[in-house]
matplotlib code that plots the C-alpha trace (Angstrom):
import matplotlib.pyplot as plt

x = [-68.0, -67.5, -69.2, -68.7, -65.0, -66.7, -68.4, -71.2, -74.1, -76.2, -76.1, -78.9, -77.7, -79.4, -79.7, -80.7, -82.0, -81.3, -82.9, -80.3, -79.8, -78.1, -75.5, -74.8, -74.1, -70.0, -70.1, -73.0, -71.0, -67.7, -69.7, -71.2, -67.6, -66.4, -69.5, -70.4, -67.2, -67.7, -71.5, -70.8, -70.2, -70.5, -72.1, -72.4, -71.5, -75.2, -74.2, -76.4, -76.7, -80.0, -79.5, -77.6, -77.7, -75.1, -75.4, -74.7, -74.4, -75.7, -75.9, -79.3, -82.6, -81.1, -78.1, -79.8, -82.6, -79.3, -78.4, -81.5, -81.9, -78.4, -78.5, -81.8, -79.8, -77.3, -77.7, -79.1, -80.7, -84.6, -85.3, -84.4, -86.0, -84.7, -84.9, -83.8, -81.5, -83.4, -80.6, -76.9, -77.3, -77.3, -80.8, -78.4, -80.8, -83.8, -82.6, -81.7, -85.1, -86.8, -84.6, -85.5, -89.2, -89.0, -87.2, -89.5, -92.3, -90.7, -89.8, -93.2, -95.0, -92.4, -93.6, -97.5, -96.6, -95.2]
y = [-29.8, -33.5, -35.1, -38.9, -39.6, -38.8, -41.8, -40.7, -43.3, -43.8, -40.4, -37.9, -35.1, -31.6, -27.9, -25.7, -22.1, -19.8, -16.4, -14.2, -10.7, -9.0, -6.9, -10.6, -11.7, -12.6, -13.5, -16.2, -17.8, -18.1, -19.4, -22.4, -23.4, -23.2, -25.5, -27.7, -28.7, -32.6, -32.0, -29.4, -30.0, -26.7, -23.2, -21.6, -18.3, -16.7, -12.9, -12.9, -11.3, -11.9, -15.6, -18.6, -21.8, -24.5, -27.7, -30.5, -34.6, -36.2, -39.9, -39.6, -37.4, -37.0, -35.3, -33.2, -31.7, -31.0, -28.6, -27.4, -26.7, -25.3, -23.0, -21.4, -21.0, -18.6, -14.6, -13.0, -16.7, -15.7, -19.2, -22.3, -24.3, -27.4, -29.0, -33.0, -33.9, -37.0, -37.6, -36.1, -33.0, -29.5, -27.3, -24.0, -22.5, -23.5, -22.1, -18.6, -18.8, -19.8, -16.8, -14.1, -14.5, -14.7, -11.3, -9.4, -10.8, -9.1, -6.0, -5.8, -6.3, -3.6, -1.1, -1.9, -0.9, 2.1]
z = [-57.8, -58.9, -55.9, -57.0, -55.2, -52.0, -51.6, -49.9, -50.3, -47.6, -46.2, -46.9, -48.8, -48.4, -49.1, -46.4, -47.2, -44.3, -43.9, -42.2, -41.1, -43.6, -41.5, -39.9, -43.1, -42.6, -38.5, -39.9, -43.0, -40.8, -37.7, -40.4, -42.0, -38.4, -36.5, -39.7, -41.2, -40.6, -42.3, -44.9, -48.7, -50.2, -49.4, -53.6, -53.6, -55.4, -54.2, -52.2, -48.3, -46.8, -48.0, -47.5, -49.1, -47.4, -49.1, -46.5, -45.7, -42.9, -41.9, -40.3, -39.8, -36.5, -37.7, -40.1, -37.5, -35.2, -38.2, -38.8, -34.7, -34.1, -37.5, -35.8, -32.5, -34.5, -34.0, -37.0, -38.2, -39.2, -40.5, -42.5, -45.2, -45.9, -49.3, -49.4, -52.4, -54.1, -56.9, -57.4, -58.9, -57.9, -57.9, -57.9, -60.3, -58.9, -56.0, -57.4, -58.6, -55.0, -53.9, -56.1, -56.0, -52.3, -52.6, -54.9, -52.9, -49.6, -51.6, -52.7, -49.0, -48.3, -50.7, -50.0, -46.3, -47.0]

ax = plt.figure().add_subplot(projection="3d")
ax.plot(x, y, z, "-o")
ax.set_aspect("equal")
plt.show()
């Protein structure tokens, strides 16, 4: 996505990581298009169902902890990481990355349980 026609210097540009319920998966996606339209930018489709990234604007920290605060208020919503965008450029892969080792690291507290 060629972000540079949408003149947005001087907002605060961020990705926010948000541990979901799986079977909510849909209801949650549709509820963030719906409630974050103004705010939203992107949400990369990485295949993946207990995650979501959104990649968002915002004019003000303000703004961005009402995101952070109303995403948490959402059924199925485990928690949110936030991660500020310091330059124009996506961190898709460094995401991916956060993502999977977060998984294998679950998968592996999992097995040790059992």
């Amino acid at each position: 996505m060629d972000m540079s026609s949408m003149h947005l210097v001087g907002y605060i540009q961020f990705i926010v990581l948000i541990d979901i319920d799986k079977s909510l998966y849909e209801h949650i996606l549709k509820r963030i298009y719906t409630e974050f339209q103004e705010y939203l930018i992107a949400i990369p489709n990485v295949n993946q169902s207990e995650f979501i990234f959104a990649l968002f604007y915002s004019p003000n920290i303000p703004a961005v902890e009402l995101i952070l605060t109303r995403l948490l208020s959402f059924d199925g919503v485990k928690s949110t990481e936030l991660f500020i965008m310091t330059r124009m450029g996506y961190y898709i892969d460094w995401l991916k990355r956060e993502i999977n080792i977060r998984l294998k690291s679950e998968r592996a507290d999992t097995a040790a349980i059992n």
